[in-house]
C-alpha positions in Angstrom: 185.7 21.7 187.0 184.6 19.7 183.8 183.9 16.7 185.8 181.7 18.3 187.8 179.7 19.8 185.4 179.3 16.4 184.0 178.2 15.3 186.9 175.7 17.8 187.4 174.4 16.4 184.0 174.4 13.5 184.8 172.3 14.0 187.5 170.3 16.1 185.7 169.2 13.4 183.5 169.1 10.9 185.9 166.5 12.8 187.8 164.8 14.0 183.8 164.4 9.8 183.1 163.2 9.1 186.6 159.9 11.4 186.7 156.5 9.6 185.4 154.2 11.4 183.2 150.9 11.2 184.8 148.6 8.3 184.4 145.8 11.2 183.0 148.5 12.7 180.5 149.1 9.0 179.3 145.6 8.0 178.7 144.6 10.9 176.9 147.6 10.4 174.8 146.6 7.0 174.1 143.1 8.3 173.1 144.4 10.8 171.0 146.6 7.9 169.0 143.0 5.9 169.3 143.9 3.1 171.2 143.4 2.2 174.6 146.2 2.1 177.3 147.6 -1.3 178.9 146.7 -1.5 182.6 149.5 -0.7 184.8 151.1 0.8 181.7 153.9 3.6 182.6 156.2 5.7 181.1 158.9 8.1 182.2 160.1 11.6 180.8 163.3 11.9 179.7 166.1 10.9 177.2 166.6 7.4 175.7 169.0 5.2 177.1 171.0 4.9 173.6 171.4 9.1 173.7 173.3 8.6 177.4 175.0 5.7 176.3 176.4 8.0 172.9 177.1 11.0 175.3 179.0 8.7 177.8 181.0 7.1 174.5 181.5 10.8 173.0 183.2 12.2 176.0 185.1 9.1 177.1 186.7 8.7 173.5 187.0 13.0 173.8 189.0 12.9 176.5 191.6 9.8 175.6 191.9 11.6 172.3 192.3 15.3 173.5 194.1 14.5 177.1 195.8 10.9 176.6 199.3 9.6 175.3 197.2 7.1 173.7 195.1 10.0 171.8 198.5 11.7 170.4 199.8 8.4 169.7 197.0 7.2 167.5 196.5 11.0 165.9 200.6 10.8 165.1 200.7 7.4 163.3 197.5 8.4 161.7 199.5 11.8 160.2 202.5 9.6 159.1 203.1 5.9 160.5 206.5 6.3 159.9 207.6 9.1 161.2 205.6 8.0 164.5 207.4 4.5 163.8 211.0 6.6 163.7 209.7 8.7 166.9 209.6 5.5 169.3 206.1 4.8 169.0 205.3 1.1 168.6 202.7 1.2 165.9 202.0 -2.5 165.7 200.9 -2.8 169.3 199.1 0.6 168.7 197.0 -0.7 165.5 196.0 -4.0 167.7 194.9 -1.6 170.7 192.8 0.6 168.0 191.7 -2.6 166.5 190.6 -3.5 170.0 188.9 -0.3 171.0 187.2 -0.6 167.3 185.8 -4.2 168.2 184.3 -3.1 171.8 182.8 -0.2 169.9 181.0 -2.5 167.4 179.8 -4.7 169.9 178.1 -1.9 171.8 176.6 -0.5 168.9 175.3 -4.0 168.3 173.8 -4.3 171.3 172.0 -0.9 171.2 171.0 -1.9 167.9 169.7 -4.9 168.9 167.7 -3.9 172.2 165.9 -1.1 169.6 165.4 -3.5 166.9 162.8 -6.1 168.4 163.1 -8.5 165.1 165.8 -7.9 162.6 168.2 -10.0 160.9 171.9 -11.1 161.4 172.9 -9.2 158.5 172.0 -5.6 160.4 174.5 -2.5 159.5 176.1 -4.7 156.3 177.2 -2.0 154.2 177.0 1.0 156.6 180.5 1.1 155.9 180.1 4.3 153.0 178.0 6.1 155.7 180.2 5.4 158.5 183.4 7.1 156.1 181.1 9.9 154.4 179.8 11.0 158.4 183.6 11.2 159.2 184.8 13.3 156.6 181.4 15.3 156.6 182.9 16.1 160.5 186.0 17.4 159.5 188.1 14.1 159.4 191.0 14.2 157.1 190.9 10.7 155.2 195.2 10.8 155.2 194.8 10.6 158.7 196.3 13.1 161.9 192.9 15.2 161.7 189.4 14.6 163.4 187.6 15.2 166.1 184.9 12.9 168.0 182.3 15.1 168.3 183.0 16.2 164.9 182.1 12.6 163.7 179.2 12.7 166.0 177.8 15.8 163.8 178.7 14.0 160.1 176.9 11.3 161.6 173.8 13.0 162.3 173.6 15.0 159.0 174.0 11.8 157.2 170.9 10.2 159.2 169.2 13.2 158.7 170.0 12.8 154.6 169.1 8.9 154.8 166.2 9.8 156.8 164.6 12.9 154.6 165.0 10.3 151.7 163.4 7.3 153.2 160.6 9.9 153.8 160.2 11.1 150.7 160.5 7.6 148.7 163.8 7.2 147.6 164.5 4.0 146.1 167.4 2.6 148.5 169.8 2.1 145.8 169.6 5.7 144.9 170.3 6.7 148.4 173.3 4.5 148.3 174.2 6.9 145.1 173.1 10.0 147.2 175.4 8.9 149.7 178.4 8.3 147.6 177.9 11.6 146.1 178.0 13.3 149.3 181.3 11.7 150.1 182.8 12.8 147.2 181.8 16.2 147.4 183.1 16.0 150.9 186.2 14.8 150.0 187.2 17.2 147.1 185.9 20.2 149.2 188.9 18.5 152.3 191.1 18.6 149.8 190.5 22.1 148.3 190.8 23.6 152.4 193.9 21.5 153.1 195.2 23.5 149.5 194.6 26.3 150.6 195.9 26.4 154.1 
């Protein structure tokens, strides 16, 4: 049942990116901006490519996690590698397959990155890495490991744009952001450890 309902949106959005917006409705949005639109200029309704690519990602990674041997695998050596060890499950060949799945991962977002980016520099994401953990935990991800959803990371990941976002807005200095930020992982992380305390 689940596949076809993604299915259906699927082709719901395939049919949402492949309508025009009418030549009229484009011009007087370009005269509205003040500027004049480029001849033969069109442009579709509908949902950015990156959005179906993260969809696609979110419940591909959902479903090996939730529905997988590999998902329990990976969610049992992150709990306690040695008890998964002493279990039978081979967690060196399971770190190189995460490692591997990790790697495809970052080149996809690299290339998404790059098609929206139209000049940047080589050094593009360097230091994400505090965001990256702080929109993890902010989803419910246990930093011991064994706990964490993907769509839960998904969420963390959007309030912590939101946050970077609202401040880049507003003026903050980048190197108070990066304080903001840290901040918010702490509080994150004392507030996962207070729940786990009490249940």
């Amino acid at each position: 049942m689940s596949l076809i309902a993604t299915g259906l949106i699927f082709g719901f959005v395939a049919i949402l990116n492949s309508n025009l917006i009418p030549p009229g409705r484009l011009r007087r949005m370009f005269e509205e901006s003040g500027t004049v639109m480029p001849e033969g200029y069109t442009e579709a309704y509908g949902i950015p490519i990156s959005v179906l690519i993260l969809i696609a990602v979110t419940l591909v990674l959902t479903v090996m996690a939730t529905r997988t041997r590999l998902g329990r695998y990976i969610f049992a050596t992150g709990g306690n590698p040695d008890a998964a060890e002493l279990s039978g499950i081979n967690t060196k060949r399971l770190t190189v397959k995460i490692f591997a799945l990790m790697g495809g991962l970052c080149g996809l977002s690299a290339a998404v990155a790059s098609a929206r980016l139209s000049n940047h520099s080589l050094d593009i994401g360097t230091l994400d890495e505090l965001r990256v953990i702080a929109a993890a935990v902010i989803g419910g991800t246990a930093l011991a490991g064994g706990i964490g959803t993907v769509y839960g990371a998904i969420l963390g990941a959007v309030i912590m744009q939101s946050l970077q976002s609202g401040m880049a807005m507003v003026g903050v200095d980048a190197p108070f952001q990066n304080i903001v930020v840290g901040t918010v992982l702490v509080l994150a992380v004392w507030i996962d450890i207070q729940y786990r305390k009490r249940t």
